[in-house]
C-alpha positions as CSV (number, residue, x, y, z in Angstrom):
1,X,-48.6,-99.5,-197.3
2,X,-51.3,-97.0,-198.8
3,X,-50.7,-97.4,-203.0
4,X,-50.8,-94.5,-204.9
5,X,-54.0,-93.6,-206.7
6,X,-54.9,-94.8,-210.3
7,X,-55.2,-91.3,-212.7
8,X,-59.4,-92.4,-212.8
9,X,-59.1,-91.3,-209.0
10,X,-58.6,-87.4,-209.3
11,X,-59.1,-84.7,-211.4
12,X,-56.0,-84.1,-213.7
13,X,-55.1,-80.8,-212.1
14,X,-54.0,-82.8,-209.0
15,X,-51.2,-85.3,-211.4
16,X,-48.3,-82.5,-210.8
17,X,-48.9,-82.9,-206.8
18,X,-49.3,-86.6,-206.6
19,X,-46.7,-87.5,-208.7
20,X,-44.2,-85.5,-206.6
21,X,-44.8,-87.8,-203.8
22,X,-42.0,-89.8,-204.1
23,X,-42.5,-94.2,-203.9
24,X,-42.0,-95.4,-200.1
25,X,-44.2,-95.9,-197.1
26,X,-47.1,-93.0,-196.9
27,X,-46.2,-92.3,-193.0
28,X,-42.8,-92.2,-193.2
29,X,-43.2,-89.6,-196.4
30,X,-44.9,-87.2,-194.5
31,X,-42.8,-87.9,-191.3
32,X,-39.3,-87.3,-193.6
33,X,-41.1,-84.4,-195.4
34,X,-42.0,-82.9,-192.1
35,X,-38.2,-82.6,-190.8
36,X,-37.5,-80.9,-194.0
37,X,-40.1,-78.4,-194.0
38,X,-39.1,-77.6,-190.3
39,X,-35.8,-77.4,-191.4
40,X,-35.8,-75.5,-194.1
41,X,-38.0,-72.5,-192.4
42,X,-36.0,-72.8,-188.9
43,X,-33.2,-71.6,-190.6
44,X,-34.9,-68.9,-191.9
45,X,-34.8,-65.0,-189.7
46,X,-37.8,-63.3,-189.6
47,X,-36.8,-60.7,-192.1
48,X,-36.4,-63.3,-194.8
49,X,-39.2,-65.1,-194.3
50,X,-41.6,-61.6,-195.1
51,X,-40.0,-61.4,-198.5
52,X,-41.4,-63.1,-201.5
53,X,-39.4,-64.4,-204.9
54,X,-40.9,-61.6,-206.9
55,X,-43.4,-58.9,-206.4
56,X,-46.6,-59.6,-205.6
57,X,-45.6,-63.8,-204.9
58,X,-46.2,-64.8,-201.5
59,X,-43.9,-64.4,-198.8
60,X,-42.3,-67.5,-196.7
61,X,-44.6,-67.0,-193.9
62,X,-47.7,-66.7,-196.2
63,X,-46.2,-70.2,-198.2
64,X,-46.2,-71.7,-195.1
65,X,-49.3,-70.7,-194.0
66,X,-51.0,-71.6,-197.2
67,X,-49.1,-75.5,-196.7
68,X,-50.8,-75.6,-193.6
69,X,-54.4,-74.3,-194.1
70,X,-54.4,-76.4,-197.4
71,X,-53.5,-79.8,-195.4
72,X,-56.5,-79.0,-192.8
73,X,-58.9,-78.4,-195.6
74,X,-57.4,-82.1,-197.4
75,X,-57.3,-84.0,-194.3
76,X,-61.0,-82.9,-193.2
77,X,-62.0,-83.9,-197.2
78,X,-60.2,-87.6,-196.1
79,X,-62.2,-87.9,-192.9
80,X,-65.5,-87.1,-194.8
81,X,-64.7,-89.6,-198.3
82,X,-63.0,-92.4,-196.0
83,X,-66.1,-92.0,-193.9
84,X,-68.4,-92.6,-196.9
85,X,-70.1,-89.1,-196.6
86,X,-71.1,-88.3,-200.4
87,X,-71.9,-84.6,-199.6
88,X,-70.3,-82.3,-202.3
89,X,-67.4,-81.1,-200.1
90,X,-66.9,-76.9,-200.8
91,X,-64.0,-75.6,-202.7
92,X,-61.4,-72.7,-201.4
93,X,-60.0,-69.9,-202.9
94,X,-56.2,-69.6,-201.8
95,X,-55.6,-65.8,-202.7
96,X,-58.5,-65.2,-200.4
97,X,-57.2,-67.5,-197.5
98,X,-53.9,-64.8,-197.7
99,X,-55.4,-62.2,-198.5
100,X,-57.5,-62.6,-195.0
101,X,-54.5,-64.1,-193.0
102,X,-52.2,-62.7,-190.8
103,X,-49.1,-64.9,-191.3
104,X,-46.9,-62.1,-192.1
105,X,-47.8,-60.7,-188.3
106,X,-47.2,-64.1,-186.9
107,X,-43.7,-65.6,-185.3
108,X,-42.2,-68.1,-187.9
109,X,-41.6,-70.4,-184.5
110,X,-45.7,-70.2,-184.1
111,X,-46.2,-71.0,-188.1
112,X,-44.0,-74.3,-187.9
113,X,-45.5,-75.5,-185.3
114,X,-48.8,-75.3,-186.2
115,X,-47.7,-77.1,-189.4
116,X,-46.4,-79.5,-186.9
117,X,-49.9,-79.6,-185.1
118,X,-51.7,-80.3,-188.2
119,X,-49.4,-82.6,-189.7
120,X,-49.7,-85.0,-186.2
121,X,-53.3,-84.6,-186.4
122,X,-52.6,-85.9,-190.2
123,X,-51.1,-88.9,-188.9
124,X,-53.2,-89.6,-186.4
125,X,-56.2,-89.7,-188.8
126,X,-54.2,-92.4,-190.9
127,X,-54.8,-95.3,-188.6
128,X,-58.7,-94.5,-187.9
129,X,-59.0,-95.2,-191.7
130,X,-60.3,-99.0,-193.0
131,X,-58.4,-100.5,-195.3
132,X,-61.3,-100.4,-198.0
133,X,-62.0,-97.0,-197.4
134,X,-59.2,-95.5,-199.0
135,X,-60.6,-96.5,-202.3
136,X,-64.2,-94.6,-201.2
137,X,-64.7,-91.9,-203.7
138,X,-66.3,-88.8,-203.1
139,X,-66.6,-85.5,-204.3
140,X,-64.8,-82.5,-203.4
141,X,-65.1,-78.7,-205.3
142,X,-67.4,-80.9,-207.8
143,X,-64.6,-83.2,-208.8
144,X,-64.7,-87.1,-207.9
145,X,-62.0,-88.0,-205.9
146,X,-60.8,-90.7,-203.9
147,X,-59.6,-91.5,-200.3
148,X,-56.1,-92.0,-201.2
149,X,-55.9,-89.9,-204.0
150,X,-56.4,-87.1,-201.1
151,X,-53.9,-88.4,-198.7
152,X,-51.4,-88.5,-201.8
153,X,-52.4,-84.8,-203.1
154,X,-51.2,-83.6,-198.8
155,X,-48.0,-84.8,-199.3
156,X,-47.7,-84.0,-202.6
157,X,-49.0,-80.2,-202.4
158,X,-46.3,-79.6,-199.2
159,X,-43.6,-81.2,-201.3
160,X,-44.7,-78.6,-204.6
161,X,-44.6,-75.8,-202.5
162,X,-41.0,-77.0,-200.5
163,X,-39.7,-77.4,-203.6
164,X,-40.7,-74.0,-204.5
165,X,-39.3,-72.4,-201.9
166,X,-36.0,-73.7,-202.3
167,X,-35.7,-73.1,-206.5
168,X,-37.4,-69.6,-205.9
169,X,-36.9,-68.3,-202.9
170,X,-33.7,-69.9,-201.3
């Protein structure tokens, strides 16, 4: 079972994601999350998944979206730290990810399952990892981080942004 990070593993701006995640086995987190993400936006029509909580917020699709481009960008950071790779791993600027997406054009069927897609590619990466390389550190958008500490931040950033949806928008 992958233990969850020590605080000295992450930049303090990642605590509110990683302490969402809640105690259990890693897998079967992001497995359970998974079904409730899928869920949640199946039940959703088109129409009400354009609308955001407020002006300006994102809508559903473009939530979504930004779940799924953020856990490629995490789980390509794990590959590189697990794999010992000490290159200073780039930052991303969300508002600029939307603001150069087309989610709002795109089926929410085709969304979810791209989540889908890169949340089994997720998982598949999990078992190609050593067991002392989750305690690897790197460095990613100039912070040090650890192995795990990314793995924990995935799930935890889907749950923040699942529990958003259904406080804000839902």
């Amino acid at each position: 079972m992958l233990q969850r990070p020590g605080q000295d593993e992450y930049a303090s701006f990642y605590t509110g994601y990683i302490q969402v995640v809640p105690e259990g086995d890693y897998v079967s987190i992001l497995d359970e999350q998974e079904k409730a993400l899928v869920a949640m936006f199946s039940s959703l029509q088109e129409e009400q998944a354009l609308s955001g909580y407020a002006p300006g917020k994102w809508s559903l699709k473009e939530v979504l979206g930004h779940i799924t481009d953020t856990e490629r960008i995490m789980s390509y950071r794990l590959l590189r730290i697990a794999r010992g790779d000490q290159t200073d791993l780039p930052g991303f600027d969300q508002d600029v990810f939307i603001a150069h997406s087309n989610f709002d054009g795109v089926a929410l069927k085709d969304l979810i399952q791209d989540f889908q897609a890169v949340r089994q590619a997720t998982r598949a990466l999990l078992p190609t990892i050593a067991d002392e390389a989750w305690t690897r550190f790197g460095t990613a958008n100039t912070f040090r981080i650890s192995a795990r500490a990314i793995a924990f931040v995935i799930a935890g950033h889907a749950q923040h942004h699942l529990n958003v949806a259904e406080q804000k928008y839902l």
